[in-house]
C-alpha positions as CSV (number, residue, x, y, z in Angstrom):
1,X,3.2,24.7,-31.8
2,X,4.3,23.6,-28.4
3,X,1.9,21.0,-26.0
4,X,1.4,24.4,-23.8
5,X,-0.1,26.5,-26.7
6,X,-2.5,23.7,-27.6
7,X,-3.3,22.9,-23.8
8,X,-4.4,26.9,-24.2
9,X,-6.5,26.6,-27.0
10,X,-10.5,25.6,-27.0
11,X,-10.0,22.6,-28.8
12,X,-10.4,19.0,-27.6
13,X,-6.9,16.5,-27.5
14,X,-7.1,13.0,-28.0
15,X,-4.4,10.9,-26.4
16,X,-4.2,7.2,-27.5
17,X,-5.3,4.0,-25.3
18,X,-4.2,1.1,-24.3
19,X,-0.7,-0.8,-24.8
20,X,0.0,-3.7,-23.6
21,X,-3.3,-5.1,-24.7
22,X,-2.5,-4.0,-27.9
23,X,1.0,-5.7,-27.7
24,X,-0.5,-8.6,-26.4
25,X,-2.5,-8.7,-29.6
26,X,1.2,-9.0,-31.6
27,X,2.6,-11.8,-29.6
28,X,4.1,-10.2,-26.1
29,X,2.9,-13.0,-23.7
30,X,1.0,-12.6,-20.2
31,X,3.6,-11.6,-17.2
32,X,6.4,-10.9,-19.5
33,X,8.2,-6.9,-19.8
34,X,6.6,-5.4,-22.3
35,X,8.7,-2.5,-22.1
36,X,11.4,-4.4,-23.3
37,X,9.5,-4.8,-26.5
38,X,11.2,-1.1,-27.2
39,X,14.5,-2.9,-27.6
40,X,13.2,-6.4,-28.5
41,X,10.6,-5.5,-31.0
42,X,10.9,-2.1,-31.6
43,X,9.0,-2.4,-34.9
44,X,5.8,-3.4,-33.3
45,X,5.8,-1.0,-30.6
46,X,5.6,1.8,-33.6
47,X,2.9,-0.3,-35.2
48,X,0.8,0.5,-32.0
49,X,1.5,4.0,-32.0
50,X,1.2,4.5,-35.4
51,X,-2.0,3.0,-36.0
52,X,-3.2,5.6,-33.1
53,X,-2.0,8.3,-34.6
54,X,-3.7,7.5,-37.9
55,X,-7.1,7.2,-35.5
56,X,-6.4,11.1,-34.6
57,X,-4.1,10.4,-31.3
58,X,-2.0,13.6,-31.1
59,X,-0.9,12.9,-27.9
60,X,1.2,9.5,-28.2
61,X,2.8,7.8,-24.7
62,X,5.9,5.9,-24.5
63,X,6.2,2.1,-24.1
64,X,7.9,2.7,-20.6
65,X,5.1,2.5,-18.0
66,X,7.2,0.1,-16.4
67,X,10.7,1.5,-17.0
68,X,11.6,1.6,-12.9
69,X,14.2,-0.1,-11.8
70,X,12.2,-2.4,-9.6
71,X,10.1,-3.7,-12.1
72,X,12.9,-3.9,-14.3
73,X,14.9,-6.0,-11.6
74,X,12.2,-8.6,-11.6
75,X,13.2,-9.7,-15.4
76,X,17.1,-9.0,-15.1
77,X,16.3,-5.7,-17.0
78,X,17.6,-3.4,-14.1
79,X,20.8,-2.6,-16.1
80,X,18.5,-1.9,-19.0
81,X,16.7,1.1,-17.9
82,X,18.4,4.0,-19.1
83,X,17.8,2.3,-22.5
84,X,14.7,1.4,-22.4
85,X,13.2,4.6,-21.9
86,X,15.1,6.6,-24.1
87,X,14.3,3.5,-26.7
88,X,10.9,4.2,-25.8
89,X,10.7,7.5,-26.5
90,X,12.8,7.8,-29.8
91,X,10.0,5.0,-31.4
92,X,7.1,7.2,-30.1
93,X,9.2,11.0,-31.1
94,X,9.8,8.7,-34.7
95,X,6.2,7.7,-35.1
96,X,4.6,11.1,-34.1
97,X,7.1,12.9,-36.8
98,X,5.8,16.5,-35.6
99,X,2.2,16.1,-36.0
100,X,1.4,16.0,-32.4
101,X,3.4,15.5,-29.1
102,X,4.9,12.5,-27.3
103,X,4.5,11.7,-23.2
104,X,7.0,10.2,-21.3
105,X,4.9,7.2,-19.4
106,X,6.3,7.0,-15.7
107,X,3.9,4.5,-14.2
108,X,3.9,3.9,-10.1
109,X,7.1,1.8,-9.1
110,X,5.1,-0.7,-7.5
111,X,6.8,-0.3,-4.0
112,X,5.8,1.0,-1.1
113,X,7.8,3.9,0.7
114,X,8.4,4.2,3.9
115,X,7.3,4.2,6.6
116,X,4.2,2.0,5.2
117,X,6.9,0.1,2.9
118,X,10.3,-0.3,3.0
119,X,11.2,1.2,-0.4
120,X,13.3,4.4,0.5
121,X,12.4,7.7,-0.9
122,X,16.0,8.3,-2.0
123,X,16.2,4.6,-3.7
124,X,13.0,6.0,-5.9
125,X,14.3,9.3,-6.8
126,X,17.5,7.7,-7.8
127,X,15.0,5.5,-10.3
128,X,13.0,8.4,-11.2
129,X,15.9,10.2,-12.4
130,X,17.0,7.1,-14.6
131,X,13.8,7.1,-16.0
132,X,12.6,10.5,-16.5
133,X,16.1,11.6,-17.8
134,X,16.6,9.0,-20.0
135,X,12.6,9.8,-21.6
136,X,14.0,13.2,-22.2
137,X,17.1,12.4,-23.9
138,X,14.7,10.4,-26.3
139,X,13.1,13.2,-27.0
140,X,9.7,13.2,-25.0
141,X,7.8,16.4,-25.1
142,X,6.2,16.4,-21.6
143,X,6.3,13.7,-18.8
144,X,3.4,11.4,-17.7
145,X,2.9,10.3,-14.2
146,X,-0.1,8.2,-14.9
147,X,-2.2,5.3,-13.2
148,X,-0.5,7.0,-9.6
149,X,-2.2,6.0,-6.3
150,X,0.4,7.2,-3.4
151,X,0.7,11.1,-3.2
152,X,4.6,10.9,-1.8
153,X,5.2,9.1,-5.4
154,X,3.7,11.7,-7.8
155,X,6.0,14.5,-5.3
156,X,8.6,12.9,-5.8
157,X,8.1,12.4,-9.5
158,X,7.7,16.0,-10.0
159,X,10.1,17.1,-8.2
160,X,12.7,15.3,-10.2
161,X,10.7,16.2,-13.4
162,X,11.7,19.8,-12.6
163,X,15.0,19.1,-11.7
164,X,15.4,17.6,-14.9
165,X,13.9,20.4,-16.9
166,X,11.1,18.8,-18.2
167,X,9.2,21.1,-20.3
168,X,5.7,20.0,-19.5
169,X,3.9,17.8,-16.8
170,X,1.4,15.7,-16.7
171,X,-0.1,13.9,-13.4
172,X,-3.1,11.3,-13.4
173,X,-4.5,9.5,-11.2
174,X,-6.6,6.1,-11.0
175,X,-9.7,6.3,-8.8
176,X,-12.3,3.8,-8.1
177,X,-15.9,4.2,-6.8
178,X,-16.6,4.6,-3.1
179,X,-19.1,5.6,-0.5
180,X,-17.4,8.6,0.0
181,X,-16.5,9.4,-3.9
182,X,-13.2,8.5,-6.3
183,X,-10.0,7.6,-4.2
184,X,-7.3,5.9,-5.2
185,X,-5.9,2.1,-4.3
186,X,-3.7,4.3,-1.5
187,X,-7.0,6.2,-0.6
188,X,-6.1,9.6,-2.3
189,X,-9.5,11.7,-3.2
190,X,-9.2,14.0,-6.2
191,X,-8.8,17.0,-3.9
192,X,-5.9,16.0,-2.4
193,X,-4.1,14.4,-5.8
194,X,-5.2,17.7,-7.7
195,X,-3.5,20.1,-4.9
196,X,-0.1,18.1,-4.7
197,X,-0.4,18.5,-8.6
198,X,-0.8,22.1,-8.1
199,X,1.5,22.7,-6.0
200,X,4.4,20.4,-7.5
201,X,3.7,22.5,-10.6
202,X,2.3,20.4,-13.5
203,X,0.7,21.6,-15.7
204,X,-2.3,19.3,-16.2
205,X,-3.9,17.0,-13.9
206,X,-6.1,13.8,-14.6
207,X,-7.4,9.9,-13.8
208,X,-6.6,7.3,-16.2
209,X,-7.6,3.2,-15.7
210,X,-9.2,2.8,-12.3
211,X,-12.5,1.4,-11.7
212,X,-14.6,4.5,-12.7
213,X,-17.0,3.4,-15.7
214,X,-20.6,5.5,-15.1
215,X,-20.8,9.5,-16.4
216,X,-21.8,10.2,-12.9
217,X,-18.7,9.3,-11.0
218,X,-16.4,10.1,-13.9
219,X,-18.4,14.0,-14.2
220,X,-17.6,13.8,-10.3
221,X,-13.9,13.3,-10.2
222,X,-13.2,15.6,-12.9
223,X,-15.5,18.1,-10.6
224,X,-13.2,18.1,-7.6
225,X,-10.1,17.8,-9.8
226,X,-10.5,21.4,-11.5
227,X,-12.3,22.8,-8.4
228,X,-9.2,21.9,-5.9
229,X,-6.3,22.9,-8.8
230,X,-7.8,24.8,-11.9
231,X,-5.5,22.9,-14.1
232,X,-6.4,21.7,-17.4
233,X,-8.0,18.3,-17.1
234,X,-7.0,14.7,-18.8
235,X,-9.2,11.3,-18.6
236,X,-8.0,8.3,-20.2
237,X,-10.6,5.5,-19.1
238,X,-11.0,2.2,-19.3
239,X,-12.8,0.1,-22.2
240,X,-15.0,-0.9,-19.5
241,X,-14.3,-3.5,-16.8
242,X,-12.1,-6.8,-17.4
243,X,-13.9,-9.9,-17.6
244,X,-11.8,-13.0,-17.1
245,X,-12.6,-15.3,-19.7
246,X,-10.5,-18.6,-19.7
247,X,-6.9,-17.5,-20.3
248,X,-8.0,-14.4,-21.7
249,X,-9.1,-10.5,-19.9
250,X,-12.1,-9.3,-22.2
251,X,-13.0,-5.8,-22.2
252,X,-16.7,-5.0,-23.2
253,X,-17.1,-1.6,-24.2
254,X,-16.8,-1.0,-27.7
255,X,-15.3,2.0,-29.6
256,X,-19.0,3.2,-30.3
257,X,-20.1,2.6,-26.3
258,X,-17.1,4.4,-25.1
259,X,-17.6,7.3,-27.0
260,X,-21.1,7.7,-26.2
261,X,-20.5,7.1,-22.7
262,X,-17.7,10.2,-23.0
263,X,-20.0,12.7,-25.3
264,X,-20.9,14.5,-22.3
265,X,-18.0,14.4,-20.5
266,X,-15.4,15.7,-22.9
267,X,-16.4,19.2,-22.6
268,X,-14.6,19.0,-19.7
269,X,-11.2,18.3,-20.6
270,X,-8.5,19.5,-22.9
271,X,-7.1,15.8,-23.4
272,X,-9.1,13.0,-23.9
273,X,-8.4,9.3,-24.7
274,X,-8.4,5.9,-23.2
275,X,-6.5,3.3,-21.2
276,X,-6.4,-0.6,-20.4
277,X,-8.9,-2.1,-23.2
278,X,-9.0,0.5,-25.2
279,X,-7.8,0.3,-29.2
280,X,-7.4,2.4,-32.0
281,X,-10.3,2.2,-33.0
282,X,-12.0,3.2,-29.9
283,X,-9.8,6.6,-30.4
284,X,-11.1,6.6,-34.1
285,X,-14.8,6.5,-32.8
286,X,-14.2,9.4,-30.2
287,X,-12.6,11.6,-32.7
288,X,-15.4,11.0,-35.3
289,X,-17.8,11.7,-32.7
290,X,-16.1,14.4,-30.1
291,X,-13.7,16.0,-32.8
292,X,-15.0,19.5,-32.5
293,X,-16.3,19.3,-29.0
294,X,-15.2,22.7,-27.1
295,X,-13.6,22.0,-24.1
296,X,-15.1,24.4,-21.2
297,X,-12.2,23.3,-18.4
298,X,-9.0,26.0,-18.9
């Protein structure tokens, strides 16, 4: 079955959660590249995804949030990222072994273009291109542009996601609260993340991380996201908010919180599962509780 055919179905996906807190958990210290764990450690980055995939993840992501060549630059990795990322997506594509799919994680670059920046939009396509072709060499089944905030980024990243035949597209978005609803860090509102989504031809559209953490708001965003595009929906939230405490970040919702806090809400979307925080476990506890939930969002 491909990722489309089961997008089409009235069934409920669960994507897996967080990674780098779970790496951290296995050694990879603070401010370090932990996507170069896919070529350092290789071995523990499938212990993450496999123990998701034994909670009832189907959809797995790649260990390449990071995989630009900017944020690859700032560890003397730049000449790395072609191998990286396909790295990163042969552990994942090894891991899943046909029992679900695997997402190519594109994360912002953490520049900003021009004219606000001085990043140029031909010096991020050239990264893009690295990136996304090297994830679909490894073998990724669909591409993720997740945690986005600018709108002239997630173009861009579809447009060479399409020129690289990618067979499948994924765009989310992080939002935080404000007066006037979910926006992103850039000030994007659903609508207008949703239509370039739309229009750039993916195939689902979705928030992941961000600030979001009450049913309202989160029933809210996922409102304007389906009304402005009509694509298939994705939420991967947060395990609650990060609480700094000494040289540690401490997320307080539990597995059990988190899926009670989504039992209303996953009728909603075709993919559901979590982001920074988030474990295994709080997959597990979603699936046992929202495993035959009927998603109403097409």
């Amino acid at each position: 079955m491909t990722l489309q055919e089961a997008i089409s179905r009235d069934e409920l996906l669960f994507s897996d959660g967080g990674m780098g807190t779970e790496l951290q958990k296995l050694g990879l210290e603070m401010n370090t590249c932990g996507d170069a764990w896919c070529l350092e450690h290789p071995d523990r980055v499938a212990q993450v995804h496999r123990a998701y995939v034994e909670a009832g993840s189907r959809l797995i992501s790649t260990n390449t949030f990071s995989s630009n060549r900017f944020a690859l630059e700032k560890h003397g990795l730049a000449d790395k990222q072609a191998e990286i990322a396909r790295a990163g997506a042969r552990i994942a594509k090894e891991v899943i072994a046909g029992k679900g799919w695997v997402l190519g994680s594109v994360g912002p670059c953490g520049e900003l273009l021009e004219p606000v920046g001085t990043l140029k939009p031909e010096d991020l396509r050239a990264s893009l291109r690295v990136q996304i072709g090297a994830l679909l060499e490894g073998g990724a089944d669909a591409i993720l542009l997740e945690t986005q905030s600018g709108l002239d980024e997630v173009r861009l990243g579809l447009e060479v996601a399409h020129e690289l035949n990618a067979p499948f597209v994924i765009v989310t978005g992080a939002f935080d609260p404000t007066k006037s609803g979910p926006r992103t860090m850039m000030g994007a509102r659903p609508e207008q993340l949703a239509k370039v989504a739309l229009e750039g031809g993916a195939n689902v559209v979705g928030a992941n991380c961000g600030r979001l953490a009450q049913e309202a708001d989160f029933l809210l965003l996922l409102e304007r996201l389906h009304a402005a595009s009509g694509l298939p929906l994705m939420l991967q939230p947060n395990a609650g908010q990060p609480d700094a405490q000494g040289s540690e970040i401490v997320y307080h919702c539990g597995p059990e919180a988190l899926a009670a806090l989504m039992a209303p809400i996953a009728k909603h979307v075709k993919i559901l599962g979590g982001c920074c925080g988030s474990t295994p476990a709080h997959i597990g506890a979603m699936k046992t509780r929202l495993g035959s939930a009927q998603s109403s969002a097409s």
